[in-house]
Every structure is written in structure tokens, then in C-alpha cells.
C-alpha positions, -999 to +999 in steps of 0.1 A: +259-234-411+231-249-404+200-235-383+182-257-358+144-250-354+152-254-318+177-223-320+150-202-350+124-199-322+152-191-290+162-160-315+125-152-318+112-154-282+147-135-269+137-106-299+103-107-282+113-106-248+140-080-257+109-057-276+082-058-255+105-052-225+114-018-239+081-012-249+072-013-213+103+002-203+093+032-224+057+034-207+068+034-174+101+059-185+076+088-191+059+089-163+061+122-141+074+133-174+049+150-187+033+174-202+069+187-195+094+164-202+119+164-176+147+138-175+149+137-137+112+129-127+097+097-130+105+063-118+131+059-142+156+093-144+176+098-166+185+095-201+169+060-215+183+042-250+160+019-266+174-009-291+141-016-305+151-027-344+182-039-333+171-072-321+185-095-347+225-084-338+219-097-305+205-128-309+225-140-340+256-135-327+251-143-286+230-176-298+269-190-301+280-173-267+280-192-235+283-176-193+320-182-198+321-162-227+324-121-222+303-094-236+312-060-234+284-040-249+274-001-256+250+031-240+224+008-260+224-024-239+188-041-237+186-065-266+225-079-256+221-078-221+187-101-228+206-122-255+235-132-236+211-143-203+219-113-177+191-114-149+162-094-161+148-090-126+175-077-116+186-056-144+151-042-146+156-027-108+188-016-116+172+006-141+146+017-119+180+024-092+165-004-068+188-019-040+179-056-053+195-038-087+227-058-103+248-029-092+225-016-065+210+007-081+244+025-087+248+024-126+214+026-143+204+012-180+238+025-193+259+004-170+247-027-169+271-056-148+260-092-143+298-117-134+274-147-136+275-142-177+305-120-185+284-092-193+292-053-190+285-021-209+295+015-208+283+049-221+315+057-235+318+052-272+339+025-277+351+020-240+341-016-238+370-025-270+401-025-247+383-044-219+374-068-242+408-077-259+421-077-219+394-106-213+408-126-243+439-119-237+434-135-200+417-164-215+449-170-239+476-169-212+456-188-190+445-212-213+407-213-205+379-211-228+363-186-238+357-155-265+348-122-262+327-099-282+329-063-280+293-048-296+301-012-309+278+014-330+292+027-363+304+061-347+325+040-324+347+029-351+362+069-356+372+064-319+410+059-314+403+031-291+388+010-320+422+011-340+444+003-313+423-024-301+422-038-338+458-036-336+467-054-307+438-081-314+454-090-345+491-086-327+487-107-302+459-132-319+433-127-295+395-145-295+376-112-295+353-101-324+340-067-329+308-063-342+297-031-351+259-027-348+253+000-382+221+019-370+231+048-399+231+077-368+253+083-344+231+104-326+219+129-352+248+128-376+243+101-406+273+080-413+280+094-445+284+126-426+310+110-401+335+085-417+350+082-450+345+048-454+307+034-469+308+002-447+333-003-416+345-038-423+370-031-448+388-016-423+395-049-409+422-055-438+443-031-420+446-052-394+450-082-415+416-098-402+388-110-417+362-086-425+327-093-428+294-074-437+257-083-431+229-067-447+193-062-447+193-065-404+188-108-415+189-126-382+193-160-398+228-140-418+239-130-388+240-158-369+256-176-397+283-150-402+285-145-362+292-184-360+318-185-383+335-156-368+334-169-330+342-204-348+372-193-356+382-173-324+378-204-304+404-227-323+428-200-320+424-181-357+421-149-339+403-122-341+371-108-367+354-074-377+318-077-386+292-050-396+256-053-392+232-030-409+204-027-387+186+004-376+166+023-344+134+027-345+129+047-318+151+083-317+188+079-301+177+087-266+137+087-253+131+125-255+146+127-290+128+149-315+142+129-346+144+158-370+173+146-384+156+120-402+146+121-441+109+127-447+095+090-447+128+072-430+108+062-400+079+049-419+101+032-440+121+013-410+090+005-394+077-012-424+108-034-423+105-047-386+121-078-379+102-095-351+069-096-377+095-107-407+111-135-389+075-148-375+066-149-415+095-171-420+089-192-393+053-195-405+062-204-437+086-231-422+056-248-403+056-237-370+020-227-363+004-194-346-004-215-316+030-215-310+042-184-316+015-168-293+026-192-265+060-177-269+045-142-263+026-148-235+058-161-218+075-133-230+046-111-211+049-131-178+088-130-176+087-088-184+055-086-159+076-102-133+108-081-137+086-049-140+067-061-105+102-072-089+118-041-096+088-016-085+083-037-050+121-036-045+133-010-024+160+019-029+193+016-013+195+035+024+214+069+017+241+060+041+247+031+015+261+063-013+297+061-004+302+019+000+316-001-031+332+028-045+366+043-045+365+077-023+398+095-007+422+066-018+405+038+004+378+011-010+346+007+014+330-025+016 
């Protein structure tokens, strides 16, 4: 499958925009939090999950997704939410629990809605599986176009909603692919600790569907082994199991002490960064610096503007707590 330059530097801006968004995220996260690190102070409270590193899952496999397609994504949203086009003004104030917020504020960086793309995640490991085989599912009785993708980490896949959704996928020939996003730590326990399988997509020969492995967090693999997969989904193949190794290069939550990790992991997985590897190779395929750096300072002006947007919006009156939410059997508008 071919790669169009057109498409190389889209991967590479969105991995920019999706990084330095974070990094600013992270700035602005600790604030009022320290020399005391408390969860609640701050302009953002809360717990805060940066996918920095795991850039390239995002943008080789939603460079193939469209608004009609559906996304339903982890506790670890950023990079997808950026990748598959959810408002970033307005997901930036819902992180900062803003009123002008995609939910109003409601759900925070963990649950992240936008209907105008399809797009939703969940803190609950492997919660966004089922919803996901129901969106195909919809799309295949009502014959409208359309995949979905269900992102999942590796711990996700020792979840009992992983097998039954593989299960009925496969049953009922759904166009959903699951792509499990292999960081190596499901919070502070390795893999090798957790499951009894050395990579996750064998599994998918349970479920008689194809299984497919990526290594080496490659954007350029991914998005070639991504196509394939969502390829097939749309003409009606069914459904795929892919596994990305990738990694975090920040701890599992901002706060985390990381003393889990090996002596020399973290310098290790820094020295492998993908944003810097995928500007070499688009160096070395003749795109110049000039351009490159124009894509950065776009990437600065779009995250400047969310960051502005979201601190000038205002917070939801209190009296607004109990609407668009279930309370005593009744809905409130």
C-alpha cells in the first residue's frame, strides 16, 4: 500500500499537534500542584493520562477513518481524539471542565464525546469493545457505511469483554477492528507479568480472524497494516485484531513515580521517539526543514488557541449539575 507524501506529512503534523498539546497539557496540569502534589488543585483536577510515544497508532490507522466512521477509544485518549478530527477547542475546555466543553465540562480528559466524528472513550478497561461491535453491527443491518475501531491497551485484552466481543465480531461478521495499542505496562505491571501470551494477536485465530502484529511503533507499518485491515472491514470481510508495540513515555498517570521501570527503560524509549524519527525520514525523502517548521508553528497556533479558548470559557452555573443526566428515573433536559 502505497503512501502519498500528501498523507506522510498529515501523520506528522497530527503527531505534532497531538505532542506538543500534551506537553502543554502537562504544564498547565501541575499547576496549584505543587510543592504538594494534589490531584484536586489546579486548573485541571484530576487524574491526567498522557499518550506521548504513542502517536504513530493513532495516525496510521485513523489516516483511513472518515466522520462516518466510529472510534471508541481508552482512559488514554489525546493522540486518537486528535487523529480522528474531534474539536480541540472544545475538547481542551472539556478537560479544563469548561461549559463551552464537548460534554460541558461533565466528563473530563477520560471521557471524551464529539457525534460530529463518531468518537468516544471511557476509563473502563475495555468498555469501549461492545459499543463498538453495536456501531458495526448498526451499520450492517442498516446498510450504511461505515467501520469501527475499538483502540484497547494490552491489559484490556485479559478483560472478559475483549473475548466476547471477538466472538460475536467474528459471529456475526462485523466491520470493527481492534487494535490493541502494546505500551508493555498496564499501569505498573509488565505484560509478561499479566498474560500468558508474548504478543496479543495470536489470539485472534480463536476467533478465526486475521491477526496482525506491528513492531518497532513504525507509523508508515501501521498505516499499511491499519489499511489493509479497515480494507477489508469495509467490503464486508469482517472483522481484524491488530497489535502495536509502542510505548509511554511519560508514567501511566501525571503524578506517577515510575519505579517500576528497569534501570535505563526510560532513557532508552526516549532515544527512540517517533516524531524526531519520522522527520529523518521525511528529510531523507526531500521535504526540506522549511517545511517541517511551518508545520510546527501551525501546530503551536492551533494548541495556543484551544489553550486560550478553553481558559476564557467559563464553568457551567451550579444549578446546571443535575441537567443531561439520569437522576430519580426521569431525564432533565
Amino acid at each position: 500500500m502505497l503512501i502519498s507524501r500528501e498523507t506522510k506529512l498529515w501523520m506528522y503534523k497530527t503527531m505534532l499537534l497531538s505532542r506538543r498539546f500534551e506537553e502543554t497539557i502537562e504544564q498547565i496540569y501541575l499547576e496549584g500542584k505543587t510543592p504538594a502534589f494534589n490531584m484536586a488543585n489546579g486548573p485541571i483536577p484530576g487524574e491526567m493520562h498522557l499518550s506521548n510515544g504513542q502517536e504513530p497508532v493513532a495516525v496510521g490507522v485513523c489516516a483511513h477513518l472518515n466522520a462516518e466512521d466510529i472510534v471508541t477509544a481508552t482512559h488514554r485518549p489525546h493522540h486518537q481524539a486528535i487523529a480522528k478530527g474531534v474539536d480541540l477547542k472544545r475538547m481542551t475546555a472539556e478537560i479544563f471542565g469548561k461549559q463551552t466543553g464537548l460534554s460541558g465540562g461533565r466528563g473530563g480528559h477520560m471521557h471524551i464525546f464529539d457525534t460530529n466524528v463518531n468518537f468516544g472513550c471511557s476509563g473502563i478497561i475495555a468498555q469501549g469493545m461492545g459499543p463498538a461491535c453495536g456501531a458495526a453491527l448498526s451499520r450492517k443491518m442498516q446498510n450504511k457505511p461505515g467501520v469501527a475501531v475499538s483502540f484497547i491497551g494490552e491489559g484490556a485484552v485479559n478483560q472478559g469483554a475483549f473475548h466476547e466481543s471477538l466472538n460475536l465480531a467474528a459471529l456475526w461478521c462485523l466491520p470493527v477492528v481492534f487494535v490493541v495499542e502494546d505500551n508493555a505496562w498496564g499501569i505498573s505491571v509488565s505484560k509478561q507479568d499479566s498474560t500468558a501470551v508474548a504478543r496479543n494477536d495470536v489470539r485472534a485465530a480463536a476467533y478465526d480472524m486475521p491477526g496482525h502484529f506491528v513492531e518497532n511503533n513504525d507509523p508508515l507499518v501501521i498505516y499499511k497494516v491499519a489499511g489493509d485491515a479497515i480494507d477489508r472491514a469495509r467490503s464486508g470481510g469482517g472483522p481484524s485484531l491488530i497489535e502495536i508495540e509502542t510505548f509511554r513515555l511519560a508514567g501511566h498517570f501525571m503524578g506517577d513515580a515510575e519505579a517500576y521501570r528497569p534501570d535505563g527503560e526510560k532513557a532508552f524509549l526516549e532515544s527512540k521517539d517517533p516524531i524526531p524519527a519520522f522527520r529523518k525520514i521525511l528529510l531523507a525523502e526531500g521535504t526540506t526543514d522549511v517545511a517541517l517548521d511551518h508545520l510546527k508553528d501551525q501546530v503551536e497556533e492551533q494548541v495556543s488557541a484551544a489553550i486560550a479558548f478553553a481558559r476564557e470559557s467559563a464553568y457551567a452555573p451550579a444549578e446546571d449539575a443535575l441537567t443531561q443526566v439520569f437522576a430519580q428515573g426521569e431525564y432533565h433536559e
